[in-house]
N, CA, C and O of each residue as an XYZ file, in Angstrom:
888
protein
N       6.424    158.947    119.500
C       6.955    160.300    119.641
C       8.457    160.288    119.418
O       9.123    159.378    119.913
N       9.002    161.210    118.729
C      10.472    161.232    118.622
C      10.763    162.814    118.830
O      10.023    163.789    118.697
N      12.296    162.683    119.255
C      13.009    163.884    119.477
C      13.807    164.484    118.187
O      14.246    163.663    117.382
N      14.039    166.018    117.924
C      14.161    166.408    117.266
C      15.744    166.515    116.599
O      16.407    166.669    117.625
N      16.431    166.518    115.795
C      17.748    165.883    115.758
C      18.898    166.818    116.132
O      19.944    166.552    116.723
N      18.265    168.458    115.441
C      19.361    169.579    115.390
C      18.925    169.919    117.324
O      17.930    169.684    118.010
N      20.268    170.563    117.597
C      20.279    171.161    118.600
C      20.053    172.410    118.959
O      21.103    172.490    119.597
N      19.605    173.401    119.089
C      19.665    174.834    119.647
C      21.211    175.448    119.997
O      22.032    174.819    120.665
N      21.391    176.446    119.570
C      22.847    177.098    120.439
C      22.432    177.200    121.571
O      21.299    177.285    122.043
N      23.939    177.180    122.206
C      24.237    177.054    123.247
C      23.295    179.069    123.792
O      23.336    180.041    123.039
N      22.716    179.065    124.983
C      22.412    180.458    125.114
C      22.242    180.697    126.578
O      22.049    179.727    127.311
N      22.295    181.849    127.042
C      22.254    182.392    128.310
C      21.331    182.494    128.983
O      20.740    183.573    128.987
N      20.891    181.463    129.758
C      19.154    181.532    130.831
C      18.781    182.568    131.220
O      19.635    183.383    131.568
N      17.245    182.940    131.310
C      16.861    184.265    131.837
C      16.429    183.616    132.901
O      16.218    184.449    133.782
N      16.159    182.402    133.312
C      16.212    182.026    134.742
C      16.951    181.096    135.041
O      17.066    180.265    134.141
N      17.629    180.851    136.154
C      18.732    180.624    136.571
C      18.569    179.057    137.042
O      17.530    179.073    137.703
N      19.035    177.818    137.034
C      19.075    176.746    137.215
C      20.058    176.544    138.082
O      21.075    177.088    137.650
N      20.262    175.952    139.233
C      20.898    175.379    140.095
C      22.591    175.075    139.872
O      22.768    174.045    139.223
N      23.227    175.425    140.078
C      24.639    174.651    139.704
C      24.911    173.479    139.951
O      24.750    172.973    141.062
N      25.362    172.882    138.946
C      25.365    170.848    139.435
C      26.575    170.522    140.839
O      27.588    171.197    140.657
N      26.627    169.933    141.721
C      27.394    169.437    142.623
C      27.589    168.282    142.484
O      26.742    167.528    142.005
N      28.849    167.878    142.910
C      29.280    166.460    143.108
C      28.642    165.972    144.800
O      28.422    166.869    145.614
N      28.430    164.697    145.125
C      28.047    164.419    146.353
C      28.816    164.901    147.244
O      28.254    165.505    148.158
N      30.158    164.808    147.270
C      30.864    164.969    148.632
C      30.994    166.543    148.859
O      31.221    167.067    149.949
N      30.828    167.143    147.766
C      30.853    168.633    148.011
C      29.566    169.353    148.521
O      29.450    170.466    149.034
N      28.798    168.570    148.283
C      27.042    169.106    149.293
C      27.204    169.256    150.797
O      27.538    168.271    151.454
N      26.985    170.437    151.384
C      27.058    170.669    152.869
C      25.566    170.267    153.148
O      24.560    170.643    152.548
N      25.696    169.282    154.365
C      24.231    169.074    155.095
C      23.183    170.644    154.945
O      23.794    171.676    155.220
N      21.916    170.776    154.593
C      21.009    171.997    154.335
C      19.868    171.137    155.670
O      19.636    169.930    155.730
N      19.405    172.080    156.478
C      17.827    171.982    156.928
C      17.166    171.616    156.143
O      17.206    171.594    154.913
N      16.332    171.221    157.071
C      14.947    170.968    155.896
C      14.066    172.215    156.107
O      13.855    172.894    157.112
N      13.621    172.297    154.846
C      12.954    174.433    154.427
C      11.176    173.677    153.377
O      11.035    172.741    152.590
N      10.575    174.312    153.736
C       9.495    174.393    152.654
C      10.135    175.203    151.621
O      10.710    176.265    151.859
N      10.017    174.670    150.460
C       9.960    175.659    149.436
C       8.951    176.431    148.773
O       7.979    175.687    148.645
N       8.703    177.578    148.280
C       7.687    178.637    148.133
C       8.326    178.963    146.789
O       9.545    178.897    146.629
N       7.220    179.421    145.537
C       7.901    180.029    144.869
C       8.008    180.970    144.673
O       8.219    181.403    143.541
N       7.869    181.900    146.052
C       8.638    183.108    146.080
C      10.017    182.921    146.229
O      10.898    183.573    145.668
N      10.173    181.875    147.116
C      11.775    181.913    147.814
C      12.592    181.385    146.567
O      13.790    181.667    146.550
N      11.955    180.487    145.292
C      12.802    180.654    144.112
C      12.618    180.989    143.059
O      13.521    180.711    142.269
N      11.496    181.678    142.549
C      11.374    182.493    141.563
C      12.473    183.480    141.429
O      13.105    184.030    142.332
N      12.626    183.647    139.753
C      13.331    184.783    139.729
C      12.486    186.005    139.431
O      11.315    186.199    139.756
N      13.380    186.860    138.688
C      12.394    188.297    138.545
C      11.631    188.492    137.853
O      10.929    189.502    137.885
N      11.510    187.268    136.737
C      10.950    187.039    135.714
C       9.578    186.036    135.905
O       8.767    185.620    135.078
N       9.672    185.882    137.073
C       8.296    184.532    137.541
C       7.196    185.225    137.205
O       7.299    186.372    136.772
N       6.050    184.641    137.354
C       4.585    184.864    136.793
C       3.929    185.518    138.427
O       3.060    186.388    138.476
N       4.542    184.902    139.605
C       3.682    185.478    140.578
C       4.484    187.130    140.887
O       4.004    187.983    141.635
N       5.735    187.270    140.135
C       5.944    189.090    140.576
C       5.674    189.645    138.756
O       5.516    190.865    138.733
N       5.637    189.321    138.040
C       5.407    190.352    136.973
C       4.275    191.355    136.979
O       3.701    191.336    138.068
N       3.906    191.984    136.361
C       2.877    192.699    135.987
C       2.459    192.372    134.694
O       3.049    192.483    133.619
N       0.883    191.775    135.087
C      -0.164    191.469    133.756
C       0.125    192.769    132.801
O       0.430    193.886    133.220
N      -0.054    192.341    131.252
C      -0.013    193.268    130.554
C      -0.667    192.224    129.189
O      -0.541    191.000    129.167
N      -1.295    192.963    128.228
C      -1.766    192.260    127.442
C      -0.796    191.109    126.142
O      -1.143    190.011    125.708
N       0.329    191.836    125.864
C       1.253    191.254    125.050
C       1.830    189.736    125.541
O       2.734    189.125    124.971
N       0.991    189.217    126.896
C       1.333    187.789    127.301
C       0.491    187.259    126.393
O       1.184    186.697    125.545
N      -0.518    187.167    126.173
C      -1.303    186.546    125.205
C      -0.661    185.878    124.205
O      -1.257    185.173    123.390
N       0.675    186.079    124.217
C       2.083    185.245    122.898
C       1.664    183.478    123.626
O       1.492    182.422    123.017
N       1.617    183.750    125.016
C       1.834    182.773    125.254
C       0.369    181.436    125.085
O       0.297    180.215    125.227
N      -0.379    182.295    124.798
C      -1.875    181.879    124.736
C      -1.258    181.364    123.121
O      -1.253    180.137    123.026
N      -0.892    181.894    122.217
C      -0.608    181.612    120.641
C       0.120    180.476    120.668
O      -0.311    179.472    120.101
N       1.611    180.471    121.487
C       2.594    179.787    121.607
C       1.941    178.111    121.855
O       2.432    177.155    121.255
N       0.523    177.934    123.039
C       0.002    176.924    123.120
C      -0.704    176.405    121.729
O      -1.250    175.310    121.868
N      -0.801    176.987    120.396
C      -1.971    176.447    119.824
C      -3.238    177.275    119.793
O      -4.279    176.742    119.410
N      -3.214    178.898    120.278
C      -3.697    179.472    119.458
C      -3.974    180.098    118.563
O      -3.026    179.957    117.789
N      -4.903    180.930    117.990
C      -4.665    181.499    116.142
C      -4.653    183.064    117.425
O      -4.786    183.263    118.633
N      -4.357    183.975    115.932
C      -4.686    185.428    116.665
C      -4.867    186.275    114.562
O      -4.009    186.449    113.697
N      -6.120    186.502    114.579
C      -6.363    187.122    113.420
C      -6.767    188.868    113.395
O      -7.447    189.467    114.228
N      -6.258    189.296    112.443
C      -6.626    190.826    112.494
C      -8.076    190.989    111.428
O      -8.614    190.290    110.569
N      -8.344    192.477    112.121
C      -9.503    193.115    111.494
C      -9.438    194.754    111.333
O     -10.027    195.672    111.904
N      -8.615    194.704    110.469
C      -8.759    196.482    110.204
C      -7.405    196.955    111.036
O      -6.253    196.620    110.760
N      -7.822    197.810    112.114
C      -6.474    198.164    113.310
C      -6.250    197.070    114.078
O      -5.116    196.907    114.529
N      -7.282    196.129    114.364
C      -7.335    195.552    115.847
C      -6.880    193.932    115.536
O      -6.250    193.494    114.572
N      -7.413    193.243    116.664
C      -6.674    191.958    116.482
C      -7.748    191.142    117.263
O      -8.576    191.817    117.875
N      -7.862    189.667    117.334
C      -7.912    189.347    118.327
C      -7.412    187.642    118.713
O      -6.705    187.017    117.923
N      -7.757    187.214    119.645
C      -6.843    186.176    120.288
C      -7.828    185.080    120.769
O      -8.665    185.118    121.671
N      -7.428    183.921    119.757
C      -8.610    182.151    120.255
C      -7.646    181.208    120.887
O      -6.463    181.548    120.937
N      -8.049    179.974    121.411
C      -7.842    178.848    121.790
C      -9.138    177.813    121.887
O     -10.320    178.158    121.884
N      -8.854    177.069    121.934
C      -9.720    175.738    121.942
C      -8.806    175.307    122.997
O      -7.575    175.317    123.019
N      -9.773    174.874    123.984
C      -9.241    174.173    125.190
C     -10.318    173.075    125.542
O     -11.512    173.051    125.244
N      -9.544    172.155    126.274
C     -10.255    170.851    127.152
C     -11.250    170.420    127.753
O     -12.166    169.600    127.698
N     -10.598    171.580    128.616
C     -11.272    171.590    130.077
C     -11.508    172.844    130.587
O     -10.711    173.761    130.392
N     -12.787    173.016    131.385
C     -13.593    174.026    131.751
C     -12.725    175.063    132.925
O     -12.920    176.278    132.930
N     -12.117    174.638    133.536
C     -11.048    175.087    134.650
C     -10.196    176.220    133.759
O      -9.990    177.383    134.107
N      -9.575    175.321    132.014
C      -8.929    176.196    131.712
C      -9.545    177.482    130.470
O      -9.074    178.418    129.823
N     -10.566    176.954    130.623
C     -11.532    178.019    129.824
C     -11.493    179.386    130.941
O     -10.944    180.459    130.692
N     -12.240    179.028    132.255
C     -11.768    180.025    133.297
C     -11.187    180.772    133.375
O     -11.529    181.948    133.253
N      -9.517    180.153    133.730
C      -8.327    180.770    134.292
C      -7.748    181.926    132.876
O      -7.013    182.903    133.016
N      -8.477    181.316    131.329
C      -7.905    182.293    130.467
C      -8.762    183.306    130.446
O      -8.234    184.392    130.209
N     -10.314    183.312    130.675
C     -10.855    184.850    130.860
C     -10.702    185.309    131.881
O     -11.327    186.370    131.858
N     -10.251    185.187    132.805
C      -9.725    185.490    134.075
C      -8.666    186.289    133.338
O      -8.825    187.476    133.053
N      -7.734    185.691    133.085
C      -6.459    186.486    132.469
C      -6.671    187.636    131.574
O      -6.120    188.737    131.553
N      -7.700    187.069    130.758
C      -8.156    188.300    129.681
C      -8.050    189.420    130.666
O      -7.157    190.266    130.722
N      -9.069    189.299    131.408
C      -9.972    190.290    132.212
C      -9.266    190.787    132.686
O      -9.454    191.997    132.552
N      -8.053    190.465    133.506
C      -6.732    191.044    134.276
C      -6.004    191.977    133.307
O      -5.527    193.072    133.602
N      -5.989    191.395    132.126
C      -5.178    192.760    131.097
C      -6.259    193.723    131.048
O      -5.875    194.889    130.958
N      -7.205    193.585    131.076
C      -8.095    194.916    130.295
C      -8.587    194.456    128.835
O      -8.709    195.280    127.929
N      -8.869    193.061    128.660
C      -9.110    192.567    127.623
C     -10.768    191.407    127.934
O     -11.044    190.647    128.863
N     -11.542    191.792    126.645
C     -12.782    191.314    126.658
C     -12.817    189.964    126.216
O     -12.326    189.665    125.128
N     -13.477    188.919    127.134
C     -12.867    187.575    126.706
C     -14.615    186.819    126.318
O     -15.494    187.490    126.860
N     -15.018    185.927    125.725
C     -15.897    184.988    125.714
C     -15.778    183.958    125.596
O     -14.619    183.584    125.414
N     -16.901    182.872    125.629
C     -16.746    181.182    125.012
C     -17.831    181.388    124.294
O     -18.801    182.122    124.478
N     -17.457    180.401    123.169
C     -17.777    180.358    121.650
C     -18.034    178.670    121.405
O     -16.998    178.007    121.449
N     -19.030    178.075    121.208
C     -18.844    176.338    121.339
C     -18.052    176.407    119.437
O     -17.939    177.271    118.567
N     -17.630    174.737    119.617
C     -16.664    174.239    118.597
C     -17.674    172.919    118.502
O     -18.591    172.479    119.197
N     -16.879    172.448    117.018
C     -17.625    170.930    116.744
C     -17.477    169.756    117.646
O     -18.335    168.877    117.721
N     -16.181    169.760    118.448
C     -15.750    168.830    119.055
C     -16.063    169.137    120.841
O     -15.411    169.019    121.878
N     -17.109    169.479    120.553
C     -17.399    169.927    122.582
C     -16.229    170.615    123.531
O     -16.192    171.035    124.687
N     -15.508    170.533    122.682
C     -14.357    171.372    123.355
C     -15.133    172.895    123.523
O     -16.259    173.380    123.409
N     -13.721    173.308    123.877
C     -14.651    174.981    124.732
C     -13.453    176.113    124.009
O     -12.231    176.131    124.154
N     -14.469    177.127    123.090
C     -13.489    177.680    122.377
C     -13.682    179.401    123.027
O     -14.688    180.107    123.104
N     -12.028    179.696    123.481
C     -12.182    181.040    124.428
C     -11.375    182.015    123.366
O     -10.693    181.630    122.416
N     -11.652    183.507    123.811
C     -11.303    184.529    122.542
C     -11.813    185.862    123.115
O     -12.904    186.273    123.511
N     -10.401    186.440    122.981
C     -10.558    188.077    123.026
C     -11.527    188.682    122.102
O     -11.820    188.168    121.022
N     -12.059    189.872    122.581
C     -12.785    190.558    121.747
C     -11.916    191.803    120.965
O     -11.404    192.713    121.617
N     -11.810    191.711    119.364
C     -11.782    192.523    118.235
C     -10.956    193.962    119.095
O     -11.630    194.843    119.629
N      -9.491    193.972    119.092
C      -9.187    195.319    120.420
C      -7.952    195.373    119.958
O      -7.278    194.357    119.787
N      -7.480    196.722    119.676
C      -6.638    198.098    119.284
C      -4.926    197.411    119.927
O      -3.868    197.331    119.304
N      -5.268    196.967    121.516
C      -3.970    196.930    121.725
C      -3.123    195.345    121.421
O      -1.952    195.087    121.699
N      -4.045    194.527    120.833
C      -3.747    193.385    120.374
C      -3.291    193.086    118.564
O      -3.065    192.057    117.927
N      -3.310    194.761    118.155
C      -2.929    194.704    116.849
C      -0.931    194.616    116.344
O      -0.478    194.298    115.244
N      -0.205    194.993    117.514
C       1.173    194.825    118.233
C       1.359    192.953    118.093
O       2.280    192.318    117.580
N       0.328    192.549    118.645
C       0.886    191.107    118.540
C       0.400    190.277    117.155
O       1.077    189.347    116.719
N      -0.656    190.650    116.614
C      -0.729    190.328    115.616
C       0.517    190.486    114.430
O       0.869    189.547    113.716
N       1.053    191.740    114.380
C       1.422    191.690    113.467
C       3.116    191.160    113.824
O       3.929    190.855    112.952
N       3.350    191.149    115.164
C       4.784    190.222    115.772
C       4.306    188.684    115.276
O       5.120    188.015    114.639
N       3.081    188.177    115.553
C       2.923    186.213    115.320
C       2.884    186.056    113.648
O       3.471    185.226    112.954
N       1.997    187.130    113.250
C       0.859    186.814    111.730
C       2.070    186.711    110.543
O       2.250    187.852    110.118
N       2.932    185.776    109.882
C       3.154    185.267    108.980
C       2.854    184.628    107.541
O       3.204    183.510    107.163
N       2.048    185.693    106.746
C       1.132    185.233    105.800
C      -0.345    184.709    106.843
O      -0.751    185.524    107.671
N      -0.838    183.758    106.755
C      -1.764    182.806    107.483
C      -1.026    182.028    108.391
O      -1.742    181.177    108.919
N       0.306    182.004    108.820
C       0.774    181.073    109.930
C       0.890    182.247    111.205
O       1.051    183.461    111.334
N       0.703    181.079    112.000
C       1.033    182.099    113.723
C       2.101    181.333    114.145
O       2.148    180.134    114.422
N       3.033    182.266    114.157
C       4.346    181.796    114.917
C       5.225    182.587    115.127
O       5.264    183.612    114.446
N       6.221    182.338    116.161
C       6.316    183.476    117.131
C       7.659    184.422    116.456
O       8.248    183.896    115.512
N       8.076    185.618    116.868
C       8.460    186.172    116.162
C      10.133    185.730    116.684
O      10.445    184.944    117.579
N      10.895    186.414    115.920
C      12.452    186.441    116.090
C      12.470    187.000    117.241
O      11.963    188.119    117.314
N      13.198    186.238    118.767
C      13.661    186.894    119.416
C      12.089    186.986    120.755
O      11.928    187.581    121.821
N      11.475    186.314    120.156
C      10.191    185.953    121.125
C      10.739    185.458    122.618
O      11.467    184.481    122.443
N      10.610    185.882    124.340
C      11.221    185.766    124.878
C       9.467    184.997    126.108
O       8.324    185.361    126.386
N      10.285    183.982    126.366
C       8.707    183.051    127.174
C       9.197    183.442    128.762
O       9.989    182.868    129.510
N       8.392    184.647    128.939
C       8.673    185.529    130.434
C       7.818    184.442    131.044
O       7.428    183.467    130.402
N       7.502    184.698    132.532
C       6.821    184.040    133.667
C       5.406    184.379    133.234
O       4.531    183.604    133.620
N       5.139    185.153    132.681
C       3.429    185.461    132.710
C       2.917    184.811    131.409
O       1.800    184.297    131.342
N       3.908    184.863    130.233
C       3.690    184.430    129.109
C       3.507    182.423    129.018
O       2.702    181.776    128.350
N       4.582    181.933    129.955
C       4.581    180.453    130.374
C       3.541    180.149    130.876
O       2.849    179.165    130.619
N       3.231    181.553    132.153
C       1.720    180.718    132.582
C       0.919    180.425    132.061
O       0.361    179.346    132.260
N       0.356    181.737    130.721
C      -0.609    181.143    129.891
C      -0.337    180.453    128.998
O      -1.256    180.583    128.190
N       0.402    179.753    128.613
C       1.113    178.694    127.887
C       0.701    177.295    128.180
O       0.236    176.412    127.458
N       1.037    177.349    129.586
C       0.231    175.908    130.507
C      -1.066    175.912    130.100
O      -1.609    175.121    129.329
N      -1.699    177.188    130.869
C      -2.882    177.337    130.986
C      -4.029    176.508    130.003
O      -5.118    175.970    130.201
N      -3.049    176.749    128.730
C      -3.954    176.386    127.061
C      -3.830    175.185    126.883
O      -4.429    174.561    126.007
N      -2.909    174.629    127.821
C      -3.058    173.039    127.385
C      -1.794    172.426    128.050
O      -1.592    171.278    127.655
N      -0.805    172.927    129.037
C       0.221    171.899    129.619
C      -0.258    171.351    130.612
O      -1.215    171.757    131.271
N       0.498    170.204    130.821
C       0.138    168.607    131.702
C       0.989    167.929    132.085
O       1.646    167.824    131.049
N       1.772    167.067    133.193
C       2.476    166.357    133.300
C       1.903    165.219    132.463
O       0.715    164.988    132.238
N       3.148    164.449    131.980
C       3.209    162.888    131.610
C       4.294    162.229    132.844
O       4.578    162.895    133.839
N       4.920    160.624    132.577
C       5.395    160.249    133.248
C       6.676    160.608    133.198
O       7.415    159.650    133.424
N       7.202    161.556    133.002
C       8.419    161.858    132.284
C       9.018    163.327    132.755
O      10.094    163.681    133.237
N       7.725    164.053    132.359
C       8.146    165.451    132.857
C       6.740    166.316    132.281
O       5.725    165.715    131.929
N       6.851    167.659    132.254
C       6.272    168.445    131.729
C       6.013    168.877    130.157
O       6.975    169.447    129.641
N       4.834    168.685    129.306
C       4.567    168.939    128.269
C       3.822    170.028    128.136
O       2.745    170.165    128.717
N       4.486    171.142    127.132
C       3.949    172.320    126.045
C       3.602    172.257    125.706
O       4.230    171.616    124.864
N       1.869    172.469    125.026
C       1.726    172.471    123.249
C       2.567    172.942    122.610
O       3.487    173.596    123.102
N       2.433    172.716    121.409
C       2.771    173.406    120.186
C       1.708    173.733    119.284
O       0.749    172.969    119.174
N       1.814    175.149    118.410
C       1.211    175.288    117.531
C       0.848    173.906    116.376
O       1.396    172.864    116.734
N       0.021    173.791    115.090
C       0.166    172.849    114.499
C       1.337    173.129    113.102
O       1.644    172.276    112.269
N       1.736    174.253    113.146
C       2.821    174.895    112.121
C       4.056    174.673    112.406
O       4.578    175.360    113.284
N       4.774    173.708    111.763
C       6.141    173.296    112.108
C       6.902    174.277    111.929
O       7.722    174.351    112.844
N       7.052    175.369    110.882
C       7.603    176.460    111.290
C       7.844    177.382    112.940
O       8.733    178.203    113.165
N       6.774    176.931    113.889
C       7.017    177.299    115.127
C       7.297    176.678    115.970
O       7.060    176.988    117.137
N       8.019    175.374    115.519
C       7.949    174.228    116.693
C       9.613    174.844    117.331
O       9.857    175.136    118.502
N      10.564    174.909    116.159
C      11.885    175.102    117.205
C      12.082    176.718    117.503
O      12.449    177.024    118.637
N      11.866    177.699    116.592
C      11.598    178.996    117.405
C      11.175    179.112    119.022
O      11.455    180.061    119.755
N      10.329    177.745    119.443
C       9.451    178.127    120.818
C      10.202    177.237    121.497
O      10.484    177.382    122.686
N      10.613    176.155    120.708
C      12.039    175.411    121.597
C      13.259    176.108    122.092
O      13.978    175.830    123.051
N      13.333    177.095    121.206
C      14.599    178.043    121.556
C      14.509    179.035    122.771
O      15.424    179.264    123.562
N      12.631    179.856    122.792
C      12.418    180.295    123.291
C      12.098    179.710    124.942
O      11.956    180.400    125.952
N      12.049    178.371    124.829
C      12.438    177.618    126.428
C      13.823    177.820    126.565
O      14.278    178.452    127.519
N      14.688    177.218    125.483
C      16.172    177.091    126.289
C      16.799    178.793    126.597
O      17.867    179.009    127.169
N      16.043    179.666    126.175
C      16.881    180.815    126.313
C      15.796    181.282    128.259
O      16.431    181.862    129.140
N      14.716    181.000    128.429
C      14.131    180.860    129.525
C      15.075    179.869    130.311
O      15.145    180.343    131.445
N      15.744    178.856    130.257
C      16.426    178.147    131.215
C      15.980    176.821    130.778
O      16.802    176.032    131.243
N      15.393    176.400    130.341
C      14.709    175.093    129.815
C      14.848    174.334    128.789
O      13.980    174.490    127.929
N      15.650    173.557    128.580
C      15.790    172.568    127.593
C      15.166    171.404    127.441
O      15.231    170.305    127.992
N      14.234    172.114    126.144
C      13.448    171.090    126.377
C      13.380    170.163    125.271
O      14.061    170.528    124.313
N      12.707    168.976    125.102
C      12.357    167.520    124.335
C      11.227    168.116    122.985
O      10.083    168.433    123.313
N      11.660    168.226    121.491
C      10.622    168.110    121.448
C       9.681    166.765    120.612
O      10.173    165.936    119.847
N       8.735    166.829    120.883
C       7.881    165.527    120.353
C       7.130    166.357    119.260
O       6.561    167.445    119.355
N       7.323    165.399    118.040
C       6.129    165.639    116.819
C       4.987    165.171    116.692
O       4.133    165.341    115.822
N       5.012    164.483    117.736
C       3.569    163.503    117.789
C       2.885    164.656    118.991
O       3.179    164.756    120.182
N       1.994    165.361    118.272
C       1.603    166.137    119.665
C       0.924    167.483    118.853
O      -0.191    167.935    118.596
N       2.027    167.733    118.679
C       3.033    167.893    119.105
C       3.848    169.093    120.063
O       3.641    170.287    119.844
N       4.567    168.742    120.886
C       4.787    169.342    122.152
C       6.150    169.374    122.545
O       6.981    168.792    121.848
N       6.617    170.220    123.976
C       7.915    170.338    124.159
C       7.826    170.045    125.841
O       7.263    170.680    126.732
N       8.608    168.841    125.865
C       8.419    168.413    127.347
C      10.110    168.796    128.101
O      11.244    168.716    127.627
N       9.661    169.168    129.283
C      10.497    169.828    130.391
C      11.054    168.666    131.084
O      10.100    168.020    131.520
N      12.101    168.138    131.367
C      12.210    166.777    132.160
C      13.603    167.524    132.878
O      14.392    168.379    132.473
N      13.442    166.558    134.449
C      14.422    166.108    135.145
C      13.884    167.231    136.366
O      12.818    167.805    136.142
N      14.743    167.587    137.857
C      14.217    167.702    138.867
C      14.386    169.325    138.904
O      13.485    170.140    139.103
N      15.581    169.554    138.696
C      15.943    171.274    138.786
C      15.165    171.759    137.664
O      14.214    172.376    138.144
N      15.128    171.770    136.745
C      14.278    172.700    135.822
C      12.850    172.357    136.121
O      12.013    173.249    135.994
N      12.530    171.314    136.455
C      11.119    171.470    137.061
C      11.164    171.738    138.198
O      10.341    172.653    138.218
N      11.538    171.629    139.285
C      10.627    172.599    140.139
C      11.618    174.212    139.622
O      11.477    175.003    140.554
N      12.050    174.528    139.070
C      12.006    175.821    138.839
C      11.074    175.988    137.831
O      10.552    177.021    138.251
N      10.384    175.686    136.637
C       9.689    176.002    136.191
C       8.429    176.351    137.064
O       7.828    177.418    136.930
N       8.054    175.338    138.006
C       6.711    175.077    138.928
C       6.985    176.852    139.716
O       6.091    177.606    140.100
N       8.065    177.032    139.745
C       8.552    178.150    140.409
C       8.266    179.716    139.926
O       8.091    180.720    140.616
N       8.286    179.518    138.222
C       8.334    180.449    137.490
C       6.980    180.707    137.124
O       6.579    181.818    136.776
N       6.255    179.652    137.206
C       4.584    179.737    136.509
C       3.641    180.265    137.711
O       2.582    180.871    137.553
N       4.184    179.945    138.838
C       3.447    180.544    140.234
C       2.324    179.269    140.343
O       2.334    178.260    139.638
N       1.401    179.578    141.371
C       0.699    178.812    141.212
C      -0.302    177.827    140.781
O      -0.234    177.858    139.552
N      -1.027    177.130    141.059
C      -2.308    176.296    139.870
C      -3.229    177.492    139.843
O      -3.360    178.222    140.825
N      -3.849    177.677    138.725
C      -5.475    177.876    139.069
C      -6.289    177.563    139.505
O      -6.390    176.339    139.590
N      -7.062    178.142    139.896
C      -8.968    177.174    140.601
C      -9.143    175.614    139.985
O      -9.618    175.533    138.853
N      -8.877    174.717    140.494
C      -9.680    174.176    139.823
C      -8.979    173.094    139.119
O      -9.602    172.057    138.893
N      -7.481    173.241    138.662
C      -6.878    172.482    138.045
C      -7.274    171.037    138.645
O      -7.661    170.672    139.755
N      -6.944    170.208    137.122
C      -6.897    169.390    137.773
C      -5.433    168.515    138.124
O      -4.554    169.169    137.561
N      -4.891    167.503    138.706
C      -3.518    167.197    139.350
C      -2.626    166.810    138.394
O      -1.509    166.445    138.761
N      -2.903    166.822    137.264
C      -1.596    166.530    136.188
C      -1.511    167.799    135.460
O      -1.031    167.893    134.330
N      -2.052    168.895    136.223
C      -2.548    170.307    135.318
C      -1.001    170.624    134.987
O      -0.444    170.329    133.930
N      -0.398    171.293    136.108
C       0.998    171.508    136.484
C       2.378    170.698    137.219
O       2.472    169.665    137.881
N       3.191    171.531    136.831
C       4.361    171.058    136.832
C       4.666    170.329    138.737
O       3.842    170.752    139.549
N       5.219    169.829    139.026
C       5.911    169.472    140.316
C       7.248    169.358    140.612
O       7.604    169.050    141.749
């Protein structure tokens, strides 16, 4: 796996990362459970409001989203059965008709049904035949969650993204972390965008809200 060479501009977090301290300037703190209410920002996944246009983030993992006439609709191929779940779950929370569809590889293939208000994102991802995200694509708390959902995992290192398989969307969605607060790694072997070090992860863990049913323990972030 290797990292990518150009850098991203410098840009302004929509969630907020910790300010660095020197040791001697740290005042003794209690010891507090942390909740990610108590550090989410306004933008976290457990206060937004579901709305269907998160589904970017379902694309952003590695899925397609193809049109038909007015309408649109929205696939993934996923792993594991937990996250087949948690995405018709999500469907279902927008007001969107979800199924499983088997694939060659026993994997488990999930997908909106053929619908009016998914023709907005189609034509923001759909690039000739590539899906990738548009100018100015912004990875809110609800959009990250389903992002995980489609396929993120800890490694020993930190937190890994999919990526689409279209290199055209690999640094657009890199950008679209660092302008979220996240600077992230990316790997071509994958290929994926991993989250490392302690403050941006547990604020990410913060921003995505909780696991789903079911996950399993390298599902999410820590």
């Amino acid at each position: 796996m290797s990292a990518a060479s150009d850098e991203p501009p410098a840009i302004e977090p929509l969630f907020a990362l910790p300010a660095p301290q020197q040791p001697a300037e740290r005042a003794p703190q209690p010891r507090r459970r942390r909740t990610a209410l108590a550090q989410a920002s306004l933008f976290s996944a457990v206060l937004a409001e579901p709305r269907p246009a998160d589904v970017a983030g379902v694309l952003a993992g590695g899925g397609q989203v193809i049109r038909m006439g007015g309408t649109a609709r929205v696939s993934v191929v996923v792993t594991q059965e937990w996250r087949a779940a948690a995405l018709l779950a999500a469907f279902d929370g927008r007001g969107l008709t979800g199924s499983r569809v088997p694939t060659v590889d026993d994997h488990i293939g999930v997908r909106t049904a053929f619908c009016a208000v998914l023709a907005p994102v189609a034509d923001a991802w759909l690039h000739g035949t590539v899906t990738r995200p548009p100018a100015g694509f912004r990875a809110d708390g609800l959009a990250l969650r389903l992002w995980a959902i489609a396929g993120g995992r800890r490694d020993s290192i930190g937190y890994l993204l999919p990526l689409p398989s279209a290199e055209s969307a690999w640094q657009p969605l890199r950008l679209a972390l660092r302008v979220a607060g996240f600077d992230a790694e990316l790997l071509t072997s994958g290929p994926s965008l991993r989250v490392v070090g302690r403050a941006h992860l547990a604020t990410l863990t913060d921003v995505l809200g909780p696991p789903p049913a079911n996950a399993d323990d390298h599902a999410w972030p820590t």
